[in-house]
Residue, then its C-alpha position, 0 to 999 in steps of 0.5 A: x500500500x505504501x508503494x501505492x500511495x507514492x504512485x498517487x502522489x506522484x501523480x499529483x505532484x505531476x499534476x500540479x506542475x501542468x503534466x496530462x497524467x494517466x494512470x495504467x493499471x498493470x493488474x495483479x499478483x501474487x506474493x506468498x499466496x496472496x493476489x495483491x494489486x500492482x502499483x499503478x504505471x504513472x504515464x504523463x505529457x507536457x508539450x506537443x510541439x512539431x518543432x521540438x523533440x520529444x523526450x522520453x523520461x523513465x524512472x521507478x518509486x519503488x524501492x529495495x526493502x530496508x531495516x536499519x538493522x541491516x547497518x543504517x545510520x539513520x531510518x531508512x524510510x526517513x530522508x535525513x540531510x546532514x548539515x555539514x556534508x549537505x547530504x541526504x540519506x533515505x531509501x531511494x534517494x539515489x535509487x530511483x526516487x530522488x532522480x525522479x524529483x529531480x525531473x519533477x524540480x526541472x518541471x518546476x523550475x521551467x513554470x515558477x520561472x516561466x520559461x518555455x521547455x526546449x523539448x516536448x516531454x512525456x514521463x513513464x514510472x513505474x511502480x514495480x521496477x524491484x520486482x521485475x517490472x511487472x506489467x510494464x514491457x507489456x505496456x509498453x508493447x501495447x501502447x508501441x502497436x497503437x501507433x498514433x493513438x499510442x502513448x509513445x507516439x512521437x517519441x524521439x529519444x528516452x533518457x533514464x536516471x537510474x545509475x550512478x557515476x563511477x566516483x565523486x568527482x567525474x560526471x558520467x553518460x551511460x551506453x551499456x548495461x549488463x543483463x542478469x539471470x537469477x536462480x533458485x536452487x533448492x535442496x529438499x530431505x527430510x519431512x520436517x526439521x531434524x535435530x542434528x544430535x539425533x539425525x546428525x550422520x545419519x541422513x543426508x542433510x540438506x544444507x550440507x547438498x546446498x553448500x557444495x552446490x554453491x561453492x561449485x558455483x563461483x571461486x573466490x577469484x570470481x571465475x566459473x566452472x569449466x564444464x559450463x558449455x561445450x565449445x564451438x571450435x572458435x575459442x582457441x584457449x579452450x581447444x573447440x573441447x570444453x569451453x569456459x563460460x567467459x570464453x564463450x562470450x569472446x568466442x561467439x563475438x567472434x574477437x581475434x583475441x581478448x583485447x578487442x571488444x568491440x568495434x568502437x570499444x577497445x581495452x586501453x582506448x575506453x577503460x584507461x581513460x576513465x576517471x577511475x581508480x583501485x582507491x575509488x573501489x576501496x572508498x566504496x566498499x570500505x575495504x581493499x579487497x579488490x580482485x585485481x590491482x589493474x584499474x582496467x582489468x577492474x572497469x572490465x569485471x564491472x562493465x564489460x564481463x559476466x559475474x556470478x554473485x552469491x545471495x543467501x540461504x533460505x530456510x536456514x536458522x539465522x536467529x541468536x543462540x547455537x539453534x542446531x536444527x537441520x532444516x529439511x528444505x533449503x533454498x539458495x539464491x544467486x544471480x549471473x550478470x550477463x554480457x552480449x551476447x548471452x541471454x538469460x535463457x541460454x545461460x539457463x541452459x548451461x546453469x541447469x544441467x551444471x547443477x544437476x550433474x553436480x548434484x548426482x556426483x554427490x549420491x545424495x538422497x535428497x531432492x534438487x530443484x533449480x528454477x530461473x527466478x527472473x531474467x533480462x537482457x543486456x543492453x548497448x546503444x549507440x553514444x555517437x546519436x544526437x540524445x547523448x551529444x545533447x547530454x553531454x553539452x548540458x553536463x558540460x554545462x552544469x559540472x564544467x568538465x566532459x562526462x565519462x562515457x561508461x557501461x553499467x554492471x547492472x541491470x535495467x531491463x527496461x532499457x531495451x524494453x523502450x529501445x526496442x518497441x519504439x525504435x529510438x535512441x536511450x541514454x542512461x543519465x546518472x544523478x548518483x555518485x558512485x559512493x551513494x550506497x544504492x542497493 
């Protein structure tokens, strides 16, 4: 309801500041058994003039759930500036609800002044962007295929505010994203939880498949298991036999060897000149633990390659005390970031059968279920085109210096979503620094 209750004020917040608003209704879902009403898809217009662009914003009001016992200062649902730094803290204050206020301010600020807008404007938010965006691709598909009557008719460019600069100091414009793939990989024994004094070395434990399973999955170096993938014949490193999952993706590009990446993008000419350091890295985790001490070979990791991560265990005993249960289900989620020319379903392909095979080495009793919990695709756009010139004067013109042009290691499958179904350039507009903690 929360969620709800943003969109509508938001709604009227556009409202008030002479935006058309409509509200779309994506549907239902269901969360734990219970089919509840998804938050409201705000669309809105201002502006119809033939001699102007029009742009495109999309930004999201929902938020990643937060406790300040997770290691907050402050209450996360209470914005709190602090008066030396002029910072604020809040839940979304970088992701995505303070980006949004900041176009609503542009708005304002264009009326109180009364100057005229440069561009015709429409708006999309979206209140579900945390769980996959649902109901919103098929909006927008929707609206695409009513051509003229469409929402989106006209549309010249999209510009979309939901990332971060590399670091405090430089500027940055967006051209690519990574795509992810995320998994659920449940174990299941035993009828109920087993007490381990009675049951311990006595059944095959659930927890103790899981565990194998996961650490099978990544190195502590971030490298993946060889046998993901047969190769093609194309990736000499791996002889055409078995194929690393990393390989795969030079291999399928096509690269003549591991420095080239693209036609416009190579690894000393776009990675070396970014304003980046090893030190940023460490700034924004609060330790030196980083895997390489090559800032490119770093920026690479981030943008460039795959990644698999770890994200917990559920089902597990987490509260105080030496509880010692062994659970008799247990669930293990993890996610991979995906480059071109990876797709979610072909890394379901190779992530399944992996856990699978690795599964029956172990000669367990227990039971396996591996599930694709969510995908989407990743995303590159051409930053020559007139959408990212015009960022890049405006950032000039703001911030005094020239933006870095990076890609993300995150994902905004909506990114591709808008590029594809209406056929027009989209930019990524960072108004985050890179040490603002968005999750």
């Amino acid at each position: 309801m929360d969620v709800i209750r943003m969109g509508l004020w938001l709604s009227s917040q556009l409202q008030g500041l002479s935006v058309t608003v409509k509200l779309a209704d994506p549907g239902k879902h269901v969360v734990d058994g219970q089919e509840l009403h998804v938050p409201p898809i705000i669309l809105g217009r201002i502006g119809d003039d033939p001699r102007k662009n029009t742009v495109l914003v999309y930004g999201h009001y929902d938020v990643q759930p937060a406790e300040k016992s997770d290691g907050w200062d402050t209450e996360p649902f209470q914005l709190v500036v602090d008066e030396k730094t002029e910072r604020m803290f809040g839940r979304g204050s970088t992701d995505d609800k303070g980006p949004i206020v900041g176009w609503l301010n542009v708005l304002e600020a264009h009326k109180s002044l009364g100057l005229e807008l440069p561009v015709n404007m429409r708006f999309c938010f979206e209140g579900m962007e945390e769980s996959d965006s649902e109901g919103l691709e098929t909006l927008i598909h929707s609206e695409a295929s009513r051509g003229e009557d469409g929402w989106f008719h006209g549309v010249d460019c999209v510009c979309i505010s939901d990332n971060y600069w590399l670091n405090t100091r430089t500027p940055c414009l967006t051209y690519g994203l990574r795509g992810i793939a995320y998994f659920k990989a449940t174990v299941s024994g035993p009828a109920r939880d087993l007490h381990s004094g009675g049951f311990g070395r006595v059944v095959h434990e659930p927890m103790t498949d899981l565990i194998y399973l996961m650490g099978r999955l990544v190195t502590p170096k971030g490298q993946y298991p060889r046998s993901w993938g047969r190769g093609d014949g194309r990736c000499r490193r791996c002889r055409g036999t078995v194929c690393h999952f990393e390989h795969a993706v030079w291999s399928s590009l096509g690269a003549r060897s591991m420095v080239e990446l693209t036609p416009r993008e190579s690894y000393r000419e776009i990675y070396e000149k970014l304003d980046y350091t090893i030190q940023d890295v460490e700034d924004a985790v609060g330790a030196p633990i980083t895997l390489s001490d090559d800032k490119a070979t770093v920026l690479m990791g981030r943008m460039r390659m795959p990644s698999l991560s770890l994200h917990g265990i559920e089902g597990a005993y987490s509260g105080p005390g030496g509880k010692t249960v062994i659970p008799a289900t247990v669930s293990g989620k993890f996610s991979l970031r995906i480059v071109p020319p990876q797709t979610p379903e072909s890394i379901e392909a190779l992530v399944v059968p992996y856990l699978e095979q690795e599964f029956a080495k172990l000669g367990s009793k227990n039971r396996l279920k591996v599930e694709k919990m969510g995908g989407g695709m990743p995303w590159i756009a051409d930053y020559k085109h007139w959408n990212y010139e015009a960022a890049r004067r405006a950032t000039e013109a703001v911030y005094k210096r020239s933006p870095d042009l990076t890609r993300e290691g995150g994902s905004i499958p909506v990114t591709l979503t808008f590029a594809e179904s209406l056929g027009v350039n989209v930019l990524l507009l960072p108004m985050g620094r890179g040490d603002d903690g968005a999750q």
